[in-house]
C-alpha positions in Angstrom: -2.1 86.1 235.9 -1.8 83.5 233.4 -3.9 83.7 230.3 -5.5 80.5 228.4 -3.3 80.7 225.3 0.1 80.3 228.0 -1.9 77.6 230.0 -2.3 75.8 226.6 1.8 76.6 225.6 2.4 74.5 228.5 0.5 71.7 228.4 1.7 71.4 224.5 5.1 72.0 225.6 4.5 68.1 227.5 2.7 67.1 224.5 -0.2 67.3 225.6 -3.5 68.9 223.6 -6.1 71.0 225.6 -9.5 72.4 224.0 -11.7 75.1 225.2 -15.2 73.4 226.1 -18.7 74.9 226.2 -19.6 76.3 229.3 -22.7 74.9 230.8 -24.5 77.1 233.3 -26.3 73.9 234.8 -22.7 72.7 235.6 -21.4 73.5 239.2 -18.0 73.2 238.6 -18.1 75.6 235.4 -19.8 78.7 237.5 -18.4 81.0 239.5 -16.9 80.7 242.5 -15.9 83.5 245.3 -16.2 85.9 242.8 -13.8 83.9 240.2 -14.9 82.0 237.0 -12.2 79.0 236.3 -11.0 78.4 232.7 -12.0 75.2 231.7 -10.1 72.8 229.0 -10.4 69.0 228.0 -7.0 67.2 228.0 -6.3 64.7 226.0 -10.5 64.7 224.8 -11.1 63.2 228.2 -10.2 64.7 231.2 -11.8 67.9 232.0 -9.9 70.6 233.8 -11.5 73.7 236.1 -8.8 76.6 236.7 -9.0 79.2 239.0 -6.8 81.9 238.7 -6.5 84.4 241.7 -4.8 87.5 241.2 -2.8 88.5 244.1 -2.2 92.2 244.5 
């Protein structure tokens, strides 16, 4: 499972800068999901991104 500080090695490895964001509980996108909360980032301070990691065991 991949943890936010290697998500953000990557995307600054391209150049590119991602920032935590607040976590709004009114958002849909932001809440759970099938028993998995994404990360969520801004790229670039205007693109926001949702992650969902799934461990596979």
């Amino acid at each position: 499972m991949l943890s936010t500080e290697e998500i953000s090695a990557v995307f600054a490895g391209q150049v590119l800068e991602l920032t935590g964001v607040d976590v709004s509980e009114k958002n849909v996108f932001q809440q759970e999901l099938n028993g998995h909360t994404p990360l969520n980032f801004l790229l670039e301070q205007s693109l926001l991104l949702f992650i969902f990691i799934k461990m596979i065991l």
